[in-house]
N, C-alpha and C positions, 0 to 999 in steps of 0.2 A: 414489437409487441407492446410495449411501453408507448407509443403514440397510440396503438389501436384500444389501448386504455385509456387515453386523455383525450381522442375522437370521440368516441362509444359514451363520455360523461357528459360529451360536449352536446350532444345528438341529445343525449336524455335531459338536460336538463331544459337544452332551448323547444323540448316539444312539450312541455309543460308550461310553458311563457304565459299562452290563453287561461288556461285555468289559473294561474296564480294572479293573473291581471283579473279575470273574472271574479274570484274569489274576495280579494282586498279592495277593487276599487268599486265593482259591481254590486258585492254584498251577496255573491249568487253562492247559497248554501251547497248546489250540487257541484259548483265546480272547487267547495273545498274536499268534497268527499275526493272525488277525482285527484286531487293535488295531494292529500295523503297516500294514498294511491301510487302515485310517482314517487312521493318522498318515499315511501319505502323500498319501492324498485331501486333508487338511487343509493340509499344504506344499503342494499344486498348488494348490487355494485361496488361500491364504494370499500364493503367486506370484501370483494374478491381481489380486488386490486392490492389491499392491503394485506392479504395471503400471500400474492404472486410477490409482492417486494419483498416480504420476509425470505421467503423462498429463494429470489435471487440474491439478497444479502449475504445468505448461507455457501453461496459457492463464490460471493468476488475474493480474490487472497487474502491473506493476511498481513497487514501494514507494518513497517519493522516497529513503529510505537505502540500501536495495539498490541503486537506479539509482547517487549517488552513487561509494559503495563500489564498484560494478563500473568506473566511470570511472577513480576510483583504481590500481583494479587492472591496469586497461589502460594508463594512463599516470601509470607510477611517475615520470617527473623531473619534470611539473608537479607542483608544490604544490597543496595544499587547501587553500582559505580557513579551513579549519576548524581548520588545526592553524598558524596565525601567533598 
């Protein structure tokens, strides 16, 4: 899933190449209209990808130091053996 994320960014961005090439080096007004265009296809992209990784952050386990650390964080006036 994770590659057909970073294919799918790869694909979008290199079919934009012409217009951004048009855009900056040609001066060609339509192909910045076009190139916004894409940039925003790209940020919508870009938003889903970074939904799906939240998403699977949520299910990888929990690390024995994040576990820890989050104990900490919930209960600051017990002490950590790790800091006597």
């Amino acid at each position: 899933m994770a590659t057909e994320h970073y294919q799918e960014l790869l694909k979008l961005v290199q079919s934009f190449e012409k217009d951004f090439d048009k855009f900056y080096n040609a001066r060609n007004k339509e192909a910045g209209v076009r190139l916004r265009k894409h940039m925003q296809t790209l940020r919508e992209a870009a938003r889903s990808i970074r939904d799906d990784v939240q998403t699977a952050k949520s299910t990888f386990p929990i690390k024995r130091e994040d576990l820890s650390l989050r104990n900490a964080q919930r209960n600051p006036a017990s002490k950590n053996p790790d800091q006597e």
